[in-house]
N, CA, C and O atoms as a GROMACS GRO file, in nm:
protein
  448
    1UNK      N    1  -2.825   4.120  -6.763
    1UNK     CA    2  -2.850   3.992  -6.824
    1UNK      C    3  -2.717   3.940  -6.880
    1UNK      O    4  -2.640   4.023  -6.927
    2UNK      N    5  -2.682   3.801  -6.881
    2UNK     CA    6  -2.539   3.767  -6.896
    2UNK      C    7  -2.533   3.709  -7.033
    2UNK      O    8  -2.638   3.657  -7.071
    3UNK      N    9  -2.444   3.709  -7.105
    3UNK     CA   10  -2.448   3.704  -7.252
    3UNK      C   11  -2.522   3.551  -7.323
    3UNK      O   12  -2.555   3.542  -7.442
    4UNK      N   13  -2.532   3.469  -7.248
    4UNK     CA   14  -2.599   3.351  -7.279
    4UNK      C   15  -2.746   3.350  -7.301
    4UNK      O   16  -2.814   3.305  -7.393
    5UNK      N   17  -2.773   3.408  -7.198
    5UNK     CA   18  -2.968   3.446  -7.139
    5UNK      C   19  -2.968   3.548  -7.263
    5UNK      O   20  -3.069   3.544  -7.334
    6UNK      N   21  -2.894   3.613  -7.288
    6UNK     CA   22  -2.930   3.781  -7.418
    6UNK      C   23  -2.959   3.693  -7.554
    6UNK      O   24  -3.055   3.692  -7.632
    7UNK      N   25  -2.857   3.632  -7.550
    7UNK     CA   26  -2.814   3.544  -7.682
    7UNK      C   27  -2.969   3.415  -7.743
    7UNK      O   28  -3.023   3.403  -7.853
    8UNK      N   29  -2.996   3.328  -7.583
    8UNK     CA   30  -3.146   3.271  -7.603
    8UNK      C   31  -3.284   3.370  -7.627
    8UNK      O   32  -3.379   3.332  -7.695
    9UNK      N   33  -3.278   3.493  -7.566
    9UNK     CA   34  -3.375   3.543  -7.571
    9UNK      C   35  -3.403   3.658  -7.727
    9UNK      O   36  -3.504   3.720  -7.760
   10UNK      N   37  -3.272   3.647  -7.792
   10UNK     CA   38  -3.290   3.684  -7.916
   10UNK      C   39  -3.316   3.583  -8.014
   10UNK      O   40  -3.360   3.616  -8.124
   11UNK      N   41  -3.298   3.479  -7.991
   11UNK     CA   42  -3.287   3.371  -8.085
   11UNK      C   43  -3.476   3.329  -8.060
   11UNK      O   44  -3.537   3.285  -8.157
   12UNK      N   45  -3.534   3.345  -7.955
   12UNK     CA   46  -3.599   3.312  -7.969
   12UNK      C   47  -3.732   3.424  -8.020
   12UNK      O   48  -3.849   3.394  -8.043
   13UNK      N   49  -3.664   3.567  -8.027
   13UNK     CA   50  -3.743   3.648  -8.096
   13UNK      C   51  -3.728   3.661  -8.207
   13UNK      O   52  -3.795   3.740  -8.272
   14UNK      N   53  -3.617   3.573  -8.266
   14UNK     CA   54  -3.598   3.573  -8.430
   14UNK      C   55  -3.671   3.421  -8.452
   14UNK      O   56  -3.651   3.376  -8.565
   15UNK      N   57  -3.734   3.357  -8.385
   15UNK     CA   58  -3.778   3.248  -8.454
   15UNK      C   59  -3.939   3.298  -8.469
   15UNK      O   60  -4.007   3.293  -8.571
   16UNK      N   61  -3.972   3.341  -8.353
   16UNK     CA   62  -4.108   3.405  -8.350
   16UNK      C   63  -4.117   3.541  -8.509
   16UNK      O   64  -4.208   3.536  -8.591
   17UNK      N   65  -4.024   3.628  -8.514
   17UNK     CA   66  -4.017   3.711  -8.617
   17UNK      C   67  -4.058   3.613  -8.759
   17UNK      O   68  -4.159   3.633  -8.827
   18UNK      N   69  -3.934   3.480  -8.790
   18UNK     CA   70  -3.937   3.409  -8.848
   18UNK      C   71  -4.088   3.341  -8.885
   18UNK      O   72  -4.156   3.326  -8.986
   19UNK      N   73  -4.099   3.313  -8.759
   19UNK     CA   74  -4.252   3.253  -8.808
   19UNK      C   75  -4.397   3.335  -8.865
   19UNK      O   76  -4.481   3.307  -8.950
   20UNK      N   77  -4.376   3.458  -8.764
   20UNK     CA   78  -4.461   3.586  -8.834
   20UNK      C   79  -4.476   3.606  -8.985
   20UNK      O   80  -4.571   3.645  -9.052
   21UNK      N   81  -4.337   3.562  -9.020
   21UNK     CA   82  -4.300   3.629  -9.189
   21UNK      C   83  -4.296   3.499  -9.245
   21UNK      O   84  -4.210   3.480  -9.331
   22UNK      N   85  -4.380   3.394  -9.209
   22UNK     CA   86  -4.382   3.306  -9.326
   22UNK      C   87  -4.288   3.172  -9.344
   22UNK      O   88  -4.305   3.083  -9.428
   23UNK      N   89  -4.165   3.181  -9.224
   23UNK     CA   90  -4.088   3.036  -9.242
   23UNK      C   91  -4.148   2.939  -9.142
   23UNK      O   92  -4.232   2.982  -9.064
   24UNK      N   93  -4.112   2.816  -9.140
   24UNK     CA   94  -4.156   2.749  -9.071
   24UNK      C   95  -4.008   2.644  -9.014
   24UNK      O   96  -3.937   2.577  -9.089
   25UNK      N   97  -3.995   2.656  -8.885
   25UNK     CA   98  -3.867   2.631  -8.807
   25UNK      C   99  -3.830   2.465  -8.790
   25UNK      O  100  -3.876   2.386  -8.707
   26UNK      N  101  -3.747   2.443  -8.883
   26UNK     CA  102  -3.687   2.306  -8.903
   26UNK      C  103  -3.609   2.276  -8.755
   26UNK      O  104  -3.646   2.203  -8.662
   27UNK      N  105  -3.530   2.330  -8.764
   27UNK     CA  106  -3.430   2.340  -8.611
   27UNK      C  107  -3.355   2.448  -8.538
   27UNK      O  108  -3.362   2.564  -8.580
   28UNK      N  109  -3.294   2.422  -8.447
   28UNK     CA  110  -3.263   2.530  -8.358
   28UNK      C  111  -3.091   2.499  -8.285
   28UNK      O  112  -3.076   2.401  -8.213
   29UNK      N  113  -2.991   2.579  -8.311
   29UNK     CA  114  -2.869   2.518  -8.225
   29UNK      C  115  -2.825   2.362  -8.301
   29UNK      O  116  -2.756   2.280  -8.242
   30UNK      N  117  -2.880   2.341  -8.439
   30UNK     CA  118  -2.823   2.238  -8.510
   30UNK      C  119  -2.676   2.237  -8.495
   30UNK      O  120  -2.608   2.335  -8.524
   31UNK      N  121  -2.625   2.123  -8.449
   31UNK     CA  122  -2.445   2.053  -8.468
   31UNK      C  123  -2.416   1.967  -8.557
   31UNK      O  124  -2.468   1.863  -8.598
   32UNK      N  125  -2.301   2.039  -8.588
   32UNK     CA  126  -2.213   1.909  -8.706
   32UNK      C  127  -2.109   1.914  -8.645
   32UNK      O  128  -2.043   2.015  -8.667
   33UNK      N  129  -2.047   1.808  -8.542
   33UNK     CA  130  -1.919   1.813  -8.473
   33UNK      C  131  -1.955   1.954  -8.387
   33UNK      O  132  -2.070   1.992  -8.363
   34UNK      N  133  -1.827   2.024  -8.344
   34UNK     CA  134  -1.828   2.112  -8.253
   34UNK      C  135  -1.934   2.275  -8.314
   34UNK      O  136  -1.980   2.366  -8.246
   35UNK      N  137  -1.939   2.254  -8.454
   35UNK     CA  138  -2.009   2.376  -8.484
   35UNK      C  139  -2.138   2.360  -8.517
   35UNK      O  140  -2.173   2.257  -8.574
   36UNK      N  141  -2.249   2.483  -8.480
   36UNK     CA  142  -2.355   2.479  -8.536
   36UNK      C  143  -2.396   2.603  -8.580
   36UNK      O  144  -2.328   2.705  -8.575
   37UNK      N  145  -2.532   2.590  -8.632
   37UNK     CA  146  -2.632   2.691  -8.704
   37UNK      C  147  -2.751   2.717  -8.585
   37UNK      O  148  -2.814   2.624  -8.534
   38UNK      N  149  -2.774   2.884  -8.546
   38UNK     CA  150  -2.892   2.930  -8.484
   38UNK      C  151  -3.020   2.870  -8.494
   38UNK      O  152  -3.091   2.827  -8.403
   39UNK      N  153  -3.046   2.872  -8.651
   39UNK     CA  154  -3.178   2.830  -8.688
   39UNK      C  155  -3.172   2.802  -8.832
   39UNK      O  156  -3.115   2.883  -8.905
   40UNK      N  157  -3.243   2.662  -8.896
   40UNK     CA  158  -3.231   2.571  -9.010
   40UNK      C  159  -3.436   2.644  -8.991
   40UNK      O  160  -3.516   2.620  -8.900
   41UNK      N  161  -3.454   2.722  -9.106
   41UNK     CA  162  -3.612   2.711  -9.144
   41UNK      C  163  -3.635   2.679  -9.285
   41UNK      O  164  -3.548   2.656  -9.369
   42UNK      N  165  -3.780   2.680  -9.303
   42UNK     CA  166  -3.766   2.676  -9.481
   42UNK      C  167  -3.896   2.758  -9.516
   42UNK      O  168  -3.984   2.760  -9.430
   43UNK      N  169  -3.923   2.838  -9.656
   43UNK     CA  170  -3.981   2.907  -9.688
   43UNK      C  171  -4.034   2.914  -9.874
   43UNK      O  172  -3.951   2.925  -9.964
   44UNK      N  173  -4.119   2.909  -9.888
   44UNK     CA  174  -4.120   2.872 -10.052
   44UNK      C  175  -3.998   2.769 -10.094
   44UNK      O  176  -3.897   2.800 -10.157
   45UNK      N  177  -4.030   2.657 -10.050
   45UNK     CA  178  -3.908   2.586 -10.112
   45UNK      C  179  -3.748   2.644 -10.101
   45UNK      O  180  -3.658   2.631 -10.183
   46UNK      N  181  -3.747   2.689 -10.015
   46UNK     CA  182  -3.614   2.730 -10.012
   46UNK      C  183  -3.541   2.695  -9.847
   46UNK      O  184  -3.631   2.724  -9.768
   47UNK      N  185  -3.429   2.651  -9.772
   47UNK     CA  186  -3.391   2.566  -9.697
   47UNK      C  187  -3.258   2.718  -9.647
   47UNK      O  188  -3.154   2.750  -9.704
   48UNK      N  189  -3.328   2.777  -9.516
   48UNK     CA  190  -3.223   2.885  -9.493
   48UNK      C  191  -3.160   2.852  -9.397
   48UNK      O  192  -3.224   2.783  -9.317
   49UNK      N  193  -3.063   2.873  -9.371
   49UNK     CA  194  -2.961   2.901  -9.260
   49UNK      C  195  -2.932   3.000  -9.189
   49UNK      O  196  -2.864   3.087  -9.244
   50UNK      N  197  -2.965   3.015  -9.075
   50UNK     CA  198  -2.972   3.171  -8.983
   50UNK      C  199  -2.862   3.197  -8.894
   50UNK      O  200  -2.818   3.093  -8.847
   51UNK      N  201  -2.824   3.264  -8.869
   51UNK     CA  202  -2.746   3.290  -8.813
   51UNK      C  203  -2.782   3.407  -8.723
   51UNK      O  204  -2.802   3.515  -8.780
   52UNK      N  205  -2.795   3.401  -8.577
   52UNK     CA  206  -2.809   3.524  -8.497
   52UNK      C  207  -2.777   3.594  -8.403
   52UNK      O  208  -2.758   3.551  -8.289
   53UNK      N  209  -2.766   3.738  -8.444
   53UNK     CA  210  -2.663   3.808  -8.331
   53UNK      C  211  -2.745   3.918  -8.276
   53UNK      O  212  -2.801   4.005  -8.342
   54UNK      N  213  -2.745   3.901  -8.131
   54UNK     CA  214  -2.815   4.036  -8.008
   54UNK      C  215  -2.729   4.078  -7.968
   54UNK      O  216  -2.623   4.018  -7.953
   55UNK      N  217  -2.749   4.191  -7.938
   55UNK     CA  218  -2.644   4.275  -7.893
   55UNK      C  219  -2.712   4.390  -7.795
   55UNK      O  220  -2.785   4.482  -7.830
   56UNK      N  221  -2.668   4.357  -7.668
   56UNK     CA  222  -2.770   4.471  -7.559
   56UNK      C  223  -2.710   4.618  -7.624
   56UNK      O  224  -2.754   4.728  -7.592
   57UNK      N  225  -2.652   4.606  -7.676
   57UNK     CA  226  -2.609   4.781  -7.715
   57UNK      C  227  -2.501   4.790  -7.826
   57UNK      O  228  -2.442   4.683  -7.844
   58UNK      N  229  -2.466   4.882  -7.895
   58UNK     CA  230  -2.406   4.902  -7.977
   58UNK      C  231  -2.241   4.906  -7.936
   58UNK      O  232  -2.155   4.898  -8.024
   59UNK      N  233  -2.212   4.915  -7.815
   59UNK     CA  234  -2.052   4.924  -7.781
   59UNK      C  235  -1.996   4.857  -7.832
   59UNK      O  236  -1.898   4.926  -7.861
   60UNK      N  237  -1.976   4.740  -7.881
   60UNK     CA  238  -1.912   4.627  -7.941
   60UNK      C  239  -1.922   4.634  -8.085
   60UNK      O  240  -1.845   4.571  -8.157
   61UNK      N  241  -2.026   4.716  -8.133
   61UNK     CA  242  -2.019   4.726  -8.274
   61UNK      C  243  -2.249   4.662  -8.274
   61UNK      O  244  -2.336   4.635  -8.192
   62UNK      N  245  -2.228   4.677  -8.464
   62UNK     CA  246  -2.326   4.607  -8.454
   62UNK      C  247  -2.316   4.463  -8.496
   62UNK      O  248  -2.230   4.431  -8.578
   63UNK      N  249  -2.431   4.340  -8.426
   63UNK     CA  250  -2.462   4.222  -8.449
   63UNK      C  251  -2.411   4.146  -8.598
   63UNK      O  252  -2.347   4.041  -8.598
   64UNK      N  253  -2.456   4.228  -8.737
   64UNK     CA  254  -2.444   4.208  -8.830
   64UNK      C  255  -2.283   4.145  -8.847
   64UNK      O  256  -2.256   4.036  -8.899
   65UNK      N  257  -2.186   4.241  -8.789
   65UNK     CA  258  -2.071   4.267  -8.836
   65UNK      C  259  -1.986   4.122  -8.771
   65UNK      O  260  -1.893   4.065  -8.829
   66UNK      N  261  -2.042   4.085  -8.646
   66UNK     CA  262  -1.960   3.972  -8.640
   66UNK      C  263  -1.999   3.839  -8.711
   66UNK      O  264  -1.958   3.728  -8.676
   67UNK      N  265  -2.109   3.873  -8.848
   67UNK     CA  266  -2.114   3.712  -8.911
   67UNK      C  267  -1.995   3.739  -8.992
   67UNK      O  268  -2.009   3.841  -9.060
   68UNK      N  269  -1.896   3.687  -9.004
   68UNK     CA  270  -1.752   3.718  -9.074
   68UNK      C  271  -1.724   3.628  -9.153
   68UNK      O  272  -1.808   3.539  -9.158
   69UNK      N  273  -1.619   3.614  -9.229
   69UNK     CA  274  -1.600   3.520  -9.326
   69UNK      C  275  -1.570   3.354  -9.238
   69UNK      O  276  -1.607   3.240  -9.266
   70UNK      N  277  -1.511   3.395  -9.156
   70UNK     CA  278  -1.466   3.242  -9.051
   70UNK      C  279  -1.618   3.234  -9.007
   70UNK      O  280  -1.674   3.140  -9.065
   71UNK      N  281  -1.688   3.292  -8.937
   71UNK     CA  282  -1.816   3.306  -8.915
   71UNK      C  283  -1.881   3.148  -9.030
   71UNK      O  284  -1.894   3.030  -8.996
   72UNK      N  285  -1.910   3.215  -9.174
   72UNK     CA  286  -1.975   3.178  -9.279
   72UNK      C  287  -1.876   3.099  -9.383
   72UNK      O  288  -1.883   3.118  -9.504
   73UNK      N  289  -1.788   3.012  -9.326
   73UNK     CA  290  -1.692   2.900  -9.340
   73UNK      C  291  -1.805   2.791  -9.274
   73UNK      O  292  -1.866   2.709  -9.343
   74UNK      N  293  -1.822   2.808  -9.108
   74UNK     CA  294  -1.808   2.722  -9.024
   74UNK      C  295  -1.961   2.706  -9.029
   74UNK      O  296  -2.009   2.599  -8.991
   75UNK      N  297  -2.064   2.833  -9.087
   75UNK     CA  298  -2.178   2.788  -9.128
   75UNK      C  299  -2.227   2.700  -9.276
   75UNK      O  300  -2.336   2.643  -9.274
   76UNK      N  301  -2.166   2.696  -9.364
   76UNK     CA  302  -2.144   2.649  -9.454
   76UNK      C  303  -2.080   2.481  -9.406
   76UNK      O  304  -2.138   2.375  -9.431
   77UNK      N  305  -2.005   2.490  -9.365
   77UNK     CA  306  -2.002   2.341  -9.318
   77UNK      C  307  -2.118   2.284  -9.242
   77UNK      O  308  -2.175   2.190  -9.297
   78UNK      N  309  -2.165   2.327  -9.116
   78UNK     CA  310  -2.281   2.264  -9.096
   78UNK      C  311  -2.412   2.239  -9.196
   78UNK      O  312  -2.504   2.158  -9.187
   79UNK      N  313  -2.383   2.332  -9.288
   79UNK     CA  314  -2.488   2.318  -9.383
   79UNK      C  315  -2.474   2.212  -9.485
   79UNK      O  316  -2.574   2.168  -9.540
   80UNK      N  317  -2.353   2.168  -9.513
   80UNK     CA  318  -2.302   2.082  -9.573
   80UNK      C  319  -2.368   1.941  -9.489
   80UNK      O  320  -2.442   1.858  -9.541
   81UNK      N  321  -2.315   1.940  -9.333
   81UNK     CA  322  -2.366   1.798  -9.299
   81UNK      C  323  -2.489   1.805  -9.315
   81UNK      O  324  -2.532   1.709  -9.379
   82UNK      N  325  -2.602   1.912  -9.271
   82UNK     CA  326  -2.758   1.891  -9.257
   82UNK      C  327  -2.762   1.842  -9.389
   82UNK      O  328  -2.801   1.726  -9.398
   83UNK      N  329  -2.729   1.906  -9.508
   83UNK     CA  330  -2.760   1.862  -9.676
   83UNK      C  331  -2.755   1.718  -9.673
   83UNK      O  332  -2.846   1.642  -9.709
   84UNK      N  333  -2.618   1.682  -9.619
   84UNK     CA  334  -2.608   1.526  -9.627
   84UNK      C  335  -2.724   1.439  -9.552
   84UNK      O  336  -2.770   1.328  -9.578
   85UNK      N  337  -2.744   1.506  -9.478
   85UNK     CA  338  -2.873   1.438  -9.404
   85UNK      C  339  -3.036   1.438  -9.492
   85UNK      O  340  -3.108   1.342  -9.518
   86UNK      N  341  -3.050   1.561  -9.517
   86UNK     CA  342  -3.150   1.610  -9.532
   86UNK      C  343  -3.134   1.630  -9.737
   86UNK      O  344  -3.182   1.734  -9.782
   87UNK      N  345  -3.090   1.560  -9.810
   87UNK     CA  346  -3.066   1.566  -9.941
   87UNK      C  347  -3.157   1.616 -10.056
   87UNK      O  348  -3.117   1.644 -10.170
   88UNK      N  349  -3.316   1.626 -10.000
   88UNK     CA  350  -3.447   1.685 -10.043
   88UNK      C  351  -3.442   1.807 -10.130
   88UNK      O  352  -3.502   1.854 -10.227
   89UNK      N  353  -3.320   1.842 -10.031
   89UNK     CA  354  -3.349   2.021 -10.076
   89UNK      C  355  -3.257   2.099 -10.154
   89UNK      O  356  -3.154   2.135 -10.098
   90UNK      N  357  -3.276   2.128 -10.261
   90UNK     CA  358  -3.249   2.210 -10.373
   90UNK      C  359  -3.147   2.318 -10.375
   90UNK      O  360  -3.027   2.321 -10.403
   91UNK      N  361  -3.280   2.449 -10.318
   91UNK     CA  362  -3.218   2.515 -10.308
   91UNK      C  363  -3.223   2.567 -10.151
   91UNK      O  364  -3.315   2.554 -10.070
   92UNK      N  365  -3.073   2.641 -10.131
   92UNK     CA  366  -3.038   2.678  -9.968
   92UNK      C  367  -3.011   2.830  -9.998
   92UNK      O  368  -2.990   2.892 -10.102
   93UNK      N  369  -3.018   2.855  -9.899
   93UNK     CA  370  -2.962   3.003  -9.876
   93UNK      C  371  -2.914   3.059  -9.682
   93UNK      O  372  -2.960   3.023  -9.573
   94UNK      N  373  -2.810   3.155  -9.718
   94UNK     CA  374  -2.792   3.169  -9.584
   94UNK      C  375  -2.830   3.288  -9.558
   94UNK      O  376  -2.867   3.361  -9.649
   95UNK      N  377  -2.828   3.320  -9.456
   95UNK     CA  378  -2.900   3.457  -9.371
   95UNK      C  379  -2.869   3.484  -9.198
   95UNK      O  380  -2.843   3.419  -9.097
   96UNK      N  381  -2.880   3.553  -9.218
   96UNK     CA  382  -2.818   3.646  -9.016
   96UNK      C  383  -2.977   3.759  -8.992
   96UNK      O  384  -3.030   3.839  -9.069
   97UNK      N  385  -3.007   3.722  -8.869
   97UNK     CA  386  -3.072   3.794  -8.834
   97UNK      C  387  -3.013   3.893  -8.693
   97UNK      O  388  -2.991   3.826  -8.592
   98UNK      N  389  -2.988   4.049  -8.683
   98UNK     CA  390  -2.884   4.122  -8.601
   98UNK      C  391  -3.019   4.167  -8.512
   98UNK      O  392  -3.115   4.204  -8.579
   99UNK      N  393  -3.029   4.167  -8.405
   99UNK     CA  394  -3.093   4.228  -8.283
   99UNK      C  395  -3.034   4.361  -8.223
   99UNK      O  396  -2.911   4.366  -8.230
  100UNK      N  397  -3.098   4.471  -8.163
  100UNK     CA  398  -3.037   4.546  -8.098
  100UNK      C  399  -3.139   4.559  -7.967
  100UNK      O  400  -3.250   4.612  -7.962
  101UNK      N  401  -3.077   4.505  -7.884
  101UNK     CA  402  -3.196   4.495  -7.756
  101UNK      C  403  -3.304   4.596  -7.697
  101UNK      O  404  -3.263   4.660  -7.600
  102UNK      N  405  -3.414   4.618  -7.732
  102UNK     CA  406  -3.497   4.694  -7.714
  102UNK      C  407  -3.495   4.824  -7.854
  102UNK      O  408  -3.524   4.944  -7.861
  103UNK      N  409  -3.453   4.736  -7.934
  103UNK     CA  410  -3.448   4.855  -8.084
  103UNK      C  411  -3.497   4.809  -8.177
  103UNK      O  412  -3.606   4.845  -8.222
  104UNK      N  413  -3.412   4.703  -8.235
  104UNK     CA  414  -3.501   4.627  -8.359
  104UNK      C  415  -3.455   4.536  -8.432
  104UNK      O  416  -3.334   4.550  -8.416
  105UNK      N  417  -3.471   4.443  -8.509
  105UNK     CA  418  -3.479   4.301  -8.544
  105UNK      C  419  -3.462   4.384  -8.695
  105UNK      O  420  -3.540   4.467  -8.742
  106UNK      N  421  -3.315   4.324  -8.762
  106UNK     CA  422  -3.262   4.364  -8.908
  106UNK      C  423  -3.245   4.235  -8.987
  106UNK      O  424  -3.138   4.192  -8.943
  107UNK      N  425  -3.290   4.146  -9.080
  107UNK     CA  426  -3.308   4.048  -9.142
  107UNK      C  427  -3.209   4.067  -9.242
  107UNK      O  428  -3.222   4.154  -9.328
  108UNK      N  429  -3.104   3.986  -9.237
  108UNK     CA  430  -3.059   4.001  -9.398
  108UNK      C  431  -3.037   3.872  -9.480
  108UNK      O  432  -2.995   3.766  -9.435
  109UNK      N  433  -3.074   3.899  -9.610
  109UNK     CA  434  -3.105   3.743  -9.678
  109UNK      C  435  -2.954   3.710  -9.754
  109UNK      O  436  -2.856   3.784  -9.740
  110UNK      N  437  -2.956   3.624  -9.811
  110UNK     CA  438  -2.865   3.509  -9.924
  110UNK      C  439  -2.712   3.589  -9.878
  110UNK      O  440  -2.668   3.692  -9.927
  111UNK      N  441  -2.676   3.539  -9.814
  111UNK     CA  442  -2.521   3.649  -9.722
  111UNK      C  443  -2.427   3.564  -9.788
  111UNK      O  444  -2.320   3.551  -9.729
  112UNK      N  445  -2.444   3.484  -9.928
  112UNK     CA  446  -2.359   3.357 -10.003
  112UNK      C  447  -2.302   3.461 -10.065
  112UNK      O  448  -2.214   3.442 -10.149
   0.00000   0.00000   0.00000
């Protein structure tokens, strides 16, 4: 499977996970200029930012490790334009959800 097809087919088992556990999916592949966010959901009043990484195997490391500080710069800015758009919301928080293909789905919350 070629890294694009891995990459949709995790994203779309973290929205399904997502929805299991209670968020409800604002958007998907949101852009502000050239960068975007995986997935914009919201949950008890709260407005998250996802970020998500599959990884068919561990050789490269794990998923988690490449949300990096440049990573969560460039998410933080998109979050900045959606805010401007979307001004409603209070409070935000960011989050990465790491896949390991055929292993398991690791959630991690407020990564601020």
């Amino acid at each position: 499977m070629d890294k694009k097809a891995l990459g949709d087919k995790g994203e779309a088992l973290a929205v399904q996970w997502l929805q299991e556990n209670g968020f409800s999916i604002l958007a998907q592949n949101w852009k502000a200029g050239r960068k975007e966010v995986d997935i914009i959901a919201c949950k008890n009043n709260c407005l998250h930012f996802i970020e998500v990484k599959t990884r068919s195997d561990q050789a490269f490391g794990f998923g988690e490790e490449q949300v990096n500080r440049r990573k969560m710069k460039n998410i933080r800015e998109v979050a900045q334009a959606y805010l401007e758009a979307n001004p409603q919301w209070k409070r935000i928080q960011f989050d990465a959800i790491a896949i390991e293909w055929n292993q398991e789905l690791r959630f991690f919350e407020d990564l601020s």
